[in-house]
C-alpha positions in Angstrom: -130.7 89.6 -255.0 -127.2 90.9 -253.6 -126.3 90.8 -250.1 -124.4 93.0 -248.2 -121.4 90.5 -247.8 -121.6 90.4 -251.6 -121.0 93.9 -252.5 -119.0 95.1 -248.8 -115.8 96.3 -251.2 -118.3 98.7 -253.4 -120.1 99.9 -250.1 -119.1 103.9 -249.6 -117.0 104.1 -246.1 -120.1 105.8 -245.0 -122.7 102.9 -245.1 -120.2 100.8 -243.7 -119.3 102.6 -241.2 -122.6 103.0 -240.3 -123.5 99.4 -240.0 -120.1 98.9 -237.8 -120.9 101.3 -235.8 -124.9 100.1 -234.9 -124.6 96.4 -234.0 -128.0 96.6 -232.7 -129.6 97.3 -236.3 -131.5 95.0 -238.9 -132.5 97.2 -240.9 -130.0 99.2 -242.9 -132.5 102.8 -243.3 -133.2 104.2 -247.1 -130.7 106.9 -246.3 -128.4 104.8 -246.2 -130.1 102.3 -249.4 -129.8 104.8 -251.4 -126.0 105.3 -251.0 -125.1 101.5 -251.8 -124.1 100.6 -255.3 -127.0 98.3 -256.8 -125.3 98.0 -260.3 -129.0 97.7 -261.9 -131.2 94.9 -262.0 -128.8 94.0 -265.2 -126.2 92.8 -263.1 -128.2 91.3 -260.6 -126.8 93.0 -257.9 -129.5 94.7 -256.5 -130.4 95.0 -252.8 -134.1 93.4 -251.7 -136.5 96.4 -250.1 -139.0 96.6 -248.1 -142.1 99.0 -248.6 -140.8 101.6 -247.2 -137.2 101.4 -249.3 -135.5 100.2 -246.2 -133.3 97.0 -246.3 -133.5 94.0 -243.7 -130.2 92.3 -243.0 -130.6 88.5 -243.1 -129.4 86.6 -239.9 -126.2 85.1 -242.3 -125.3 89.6 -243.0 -125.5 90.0 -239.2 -123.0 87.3 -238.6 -120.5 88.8 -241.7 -121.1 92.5 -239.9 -120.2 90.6 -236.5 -117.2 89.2 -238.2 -116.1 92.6 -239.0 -116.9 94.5 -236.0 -114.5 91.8 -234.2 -111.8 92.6 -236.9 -112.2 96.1 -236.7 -111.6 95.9 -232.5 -108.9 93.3 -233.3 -106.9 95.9 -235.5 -107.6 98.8 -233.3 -106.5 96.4 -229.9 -103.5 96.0 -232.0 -102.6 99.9 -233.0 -102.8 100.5 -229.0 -100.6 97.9 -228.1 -98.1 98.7 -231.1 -98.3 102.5 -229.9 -97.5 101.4 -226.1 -94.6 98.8 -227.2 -96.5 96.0 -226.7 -99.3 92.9 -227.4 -102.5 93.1 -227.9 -104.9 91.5 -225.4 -108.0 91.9 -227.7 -110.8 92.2 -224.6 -113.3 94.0 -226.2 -114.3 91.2 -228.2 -116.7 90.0 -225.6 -118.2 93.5 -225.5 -119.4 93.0 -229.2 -121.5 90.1 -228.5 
């Protein structure tokens, strides 16, 4: 079994993306399953599905995807400032949470 943390690198923007952008989720929908890299049950990298072909995200993914969301806000707080001349005051963080 593969998690997304795991195989994040491999994951089309698309997918990630997605998951960025809905921090509300645990469930990443089969549209989206069947866009992620499994690399076969030979490599063992394969993603755990439900019935329906959906994938849950484990409360450890949830915390990576946080992790990222903050970075992602992080590096955008940071573009802003650049582009105005100066530092970054990283306040969204809090409204990730």
């Amino acid at each position: 079994m593969t998690s997304i943390s795991e195989i994040w690198a491999m994951l089309d923007t698309d997918v990630q993306q997605w998951l960025l952008d809905n921090p509300g989720t645990h469930v990443l929908p089969r549209f989206y399953v069947n866009q992620v890299p499994a690399g076969g049950p030979g490599t063992g990298q394969c993603l755990r599905l439900d019935e329906h072909g959906d994938y849950w995200l484990t409360p450890e993914e949830m915390l990576f995807l946080t992790a990222r969301r903050q970075e992602r806000i992080a590096r955008q707080q940071d573009a802003v400032a650049a582009d105005r001349g100066g530092e970054s005051t990283r306040n969204g963080e809090a409204l990730d949470r």
